[in-house]
C-alpha positions as CSV (number, residue, x, y, z in Angstrom):
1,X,-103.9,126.2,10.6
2,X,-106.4,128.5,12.7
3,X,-109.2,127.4,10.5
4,X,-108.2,123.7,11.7
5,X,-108.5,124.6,14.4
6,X,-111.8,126.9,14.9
7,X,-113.4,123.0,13.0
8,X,-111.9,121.5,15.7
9,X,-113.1,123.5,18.4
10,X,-116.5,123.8,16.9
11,X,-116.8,120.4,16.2
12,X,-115.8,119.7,19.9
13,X,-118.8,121.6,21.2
14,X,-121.4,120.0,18.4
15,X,-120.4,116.4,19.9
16,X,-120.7,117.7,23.7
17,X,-124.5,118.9,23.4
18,X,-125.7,115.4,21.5
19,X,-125.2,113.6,24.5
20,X,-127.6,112.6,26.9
21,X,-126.8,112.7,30.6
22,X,-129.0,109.9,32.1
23,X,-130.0,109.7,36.0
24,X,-131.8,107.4,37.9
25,X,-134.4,108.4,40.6
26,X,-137.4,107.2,42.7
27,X,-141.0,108.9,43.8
28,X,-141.2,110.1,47.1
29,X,-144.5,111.8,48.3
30,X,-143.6,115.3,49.5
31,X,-146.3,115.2,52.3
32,X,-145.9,119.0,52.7
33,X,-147.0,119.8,49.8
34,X,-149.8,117.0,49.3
35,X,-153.4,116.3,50.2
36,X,-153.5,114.2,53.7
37,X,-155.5,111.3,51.2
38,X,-151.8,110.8,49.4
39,X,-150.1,107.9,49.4
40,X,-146.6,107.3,48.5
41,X,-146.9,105.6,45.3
42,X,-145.0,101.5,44.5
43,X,-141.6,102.1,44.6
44,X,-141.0,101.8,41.0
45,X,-137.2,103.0,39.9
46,X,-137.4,105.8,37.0
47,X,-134.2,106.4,34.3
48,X,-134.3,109.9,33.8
49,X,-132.6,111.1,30.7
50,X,-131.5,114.4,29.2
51,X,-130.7,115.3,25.6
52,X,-130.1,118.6,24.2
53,X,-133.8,120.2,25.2
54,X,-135.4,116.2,25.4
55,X,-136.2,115.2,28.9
56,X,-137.3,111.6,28.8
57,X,-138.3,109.0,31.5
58,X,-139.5,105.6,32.1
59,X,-139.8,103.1,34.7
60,X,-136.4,101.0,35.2
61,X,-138.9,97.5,33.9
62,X,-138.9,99.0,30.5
63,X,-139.9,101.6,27.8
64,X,-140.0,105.3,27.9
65,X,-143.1,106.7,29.2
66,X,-142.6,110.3,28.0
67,X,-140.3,112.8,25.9
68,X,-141.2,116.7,26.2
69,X,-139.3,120.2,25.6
70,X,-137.0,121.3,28.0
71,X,-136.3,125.1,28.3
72,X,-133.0,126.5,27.6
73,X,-132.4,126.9,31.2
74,X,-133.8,123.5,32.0
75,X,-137.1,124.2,33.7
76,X,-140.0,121.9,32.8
77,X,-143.2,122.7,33.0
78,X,-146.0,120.0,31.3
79,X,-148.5,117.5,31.3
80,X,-147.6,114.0,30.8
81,X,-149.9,111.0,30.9
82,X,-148.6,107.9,32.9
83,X,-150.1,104.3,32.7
84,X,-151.1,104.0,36.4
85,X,-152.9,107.4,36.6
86,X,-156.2,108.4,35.4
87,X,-155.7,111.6,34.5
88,X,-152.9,114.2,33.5
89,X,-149.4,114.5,35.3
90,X,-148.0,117.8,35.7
91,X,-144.5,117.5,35.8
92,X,-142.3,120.8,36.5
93,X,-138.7,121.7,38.2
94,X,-136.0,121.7,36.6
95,X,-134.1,119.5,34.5
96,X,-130.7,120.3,34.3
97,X,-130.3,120.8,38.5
98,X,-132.4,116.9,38.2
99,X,-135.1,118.6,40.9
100,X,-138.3,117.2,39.1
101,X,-141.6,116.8,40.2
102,X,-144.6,114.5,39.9
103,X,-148.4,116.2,40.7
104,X,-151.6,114.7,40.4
105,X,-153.9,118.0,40.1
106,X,-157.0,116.0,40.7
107,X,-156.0,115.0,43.8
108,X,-153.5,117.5,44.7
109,X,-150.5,115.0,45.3
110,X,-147.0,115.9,44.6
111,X,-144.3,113.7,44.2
112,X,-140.1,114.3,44.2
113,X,-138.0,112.5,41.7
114,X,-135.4,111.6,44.4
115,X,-132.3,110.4,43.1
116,X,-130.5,107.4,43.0
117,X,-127.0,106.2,43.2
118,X,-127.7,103.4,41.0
119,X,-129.7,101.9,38.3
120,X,-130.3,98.1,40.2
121,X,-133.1,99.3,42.3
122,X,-132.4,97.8,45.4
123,X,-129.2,100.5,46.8
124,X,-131.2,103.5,47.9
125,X,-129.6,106.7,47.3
126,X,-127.7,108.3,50.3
């Protein structure tokens, strides 16, 4: 009977880190932290996703954009390359707490993923 239940309790925990906890969240230029040239960027709605040590994101309109390692305690720290950028992303903060960042190093622009309350796009967060 205890080895039952050990398997069951074991099991349990295997099926609680394969899920993904998925978020949705929108750019906004943290002007403190950014070049005076910066410009907020089109407000296009991100789904956020986290699996095991996976972070993954992608605009709302469609297809994921990247996948890269996530430490054990969730920090980020890594380039990404984005369709409306012409160079590298660094993207950094920390995954688990959903405090993500978005910097252009060219241009020294920093961006907040700011989250959202919903995945339509139109309800802004509160």
């Amino acid at each position: 009977m205890r080895r039952l239940i050990v398997a069951v309790i074991v099991f349990a925990g295997l099926t609680a880190t394969a899920q993904a906890e998925t978020w949705f969240s929108e750019l906004e230029l943290m002007t403190d932290q950014s070049a005076p040239s910066c410009v907020g960027l089109a407000t296009e709605h991100w789904q956020l996703s986290l699996s095991d040590s996976t972070l993954s994101g992608g605009y709302l309109t469609g297809g994921t954009l990247f996948a890269i390692e996530v430490a054990a305690d969730g920090s980020v720290d890594a380039a990404v390359k984005l369709p409306v950028a012409s160079s590298l992303e660094k993207l950094s903060g920390n995954a688990a707490r959903h405090e993500l960042y978005l910097t252009n190093t060219k241009y020294a622009c920093t961006w907040k993923f700011a989250p959202r309350d919903d995945s339509d796009g139109k309800t802004p967060a509160p």
